[in-house]
C-alpha positions in Angstrom: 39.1 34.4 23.9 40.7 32.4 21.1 43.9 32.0 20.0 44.7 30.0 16.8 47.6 27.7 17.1 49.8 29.4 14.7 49.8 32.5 16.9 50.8 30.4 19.9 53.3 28.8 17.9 54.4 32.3 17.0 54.7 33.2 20.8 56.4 30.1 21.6 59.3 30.3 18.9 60.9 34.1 19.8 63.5 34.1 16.9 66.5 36.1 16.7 65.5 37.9 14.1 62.4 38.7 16.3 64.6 39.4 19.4 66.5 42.1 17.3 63.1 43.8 16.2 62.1 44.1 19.5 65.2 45.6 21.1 65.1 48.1 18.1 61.7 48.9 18.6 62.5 49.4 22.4 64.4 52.2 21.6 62.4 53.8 19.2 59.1 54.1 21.7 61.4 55.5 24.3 61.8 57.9 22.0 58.1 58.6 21.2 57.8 58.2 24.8 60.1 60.9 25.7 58.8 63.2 23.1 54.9 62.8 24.7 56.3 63.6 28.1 59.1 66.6 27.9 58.5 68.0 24.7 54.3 68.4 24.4 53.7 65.8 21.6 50.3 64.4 23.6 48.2 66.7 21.5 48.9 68.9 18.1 49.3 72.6 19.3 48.4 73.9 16.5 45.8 72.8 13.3 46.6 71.6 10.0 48.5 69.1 8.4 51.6 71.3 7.8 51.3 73.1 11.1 51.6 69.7 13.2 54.1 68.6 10.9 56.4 71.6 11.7 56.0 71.3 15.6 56.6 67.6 15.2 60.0 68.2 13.1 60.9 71.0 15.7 60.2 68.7 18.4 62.5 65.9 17.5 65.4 68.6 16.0 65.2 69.8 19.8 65.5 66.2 21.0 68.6 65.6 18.5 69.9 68.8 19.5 69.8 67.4 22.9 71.6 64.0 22.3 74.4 65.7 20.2 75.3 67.7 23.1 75.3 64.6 25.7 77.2 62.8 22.9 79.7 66.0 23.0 80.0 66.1 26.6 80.3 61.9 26.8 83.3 62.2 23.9 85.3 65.4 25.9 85.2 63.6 29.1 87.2 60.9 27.4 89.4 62.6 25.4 90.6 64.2 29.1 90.9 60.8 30.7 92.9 60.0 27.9 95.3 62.7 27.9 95.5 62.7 31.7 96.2 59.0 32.1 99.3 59.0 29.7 
């Protein structure tokens, strides 16, 4: 296999910027990730361009749904420990 030197300088020299980029992108397939696993986004359901769009909107409004609530739950639990501590 080859490999031209400017990609192995590329490897080589991780830049921050490239750093950032990556953790970002970390987080965004773990999304993806999550959605192919819990929520049935291996395959389309159903046929047709608008059709897949609508289960894929659904899909993530059900995964937002589901992180507004932890973020809920997360934000009452300190709001007691702050009342209860002072």
């Amino acid at each position: 296999m080859y490999v031209s030197e400017s990609h192995l300088l590329y490897l080589k020299n991780a830049s921050e910027e490239r750093e950032k980029a990556q953790k970002k992108r970390k987080r965004i397939e773990a999304k993806f990730g999550e959605a192919k696993k819990h929520h049935s986004m291996m395959r389309a359901r159903y046929r047709g361009r608008w059709k897949v769009a609508i289960q894929i909107f659904m899909s993530f409004i059900v995964m937002n749904l589901k992180r507004v609530v932890k973020l809920l739950k997360i934000r009452e639990e300190s709001v007691k420990l702050a009342f209860s501590s002072g």
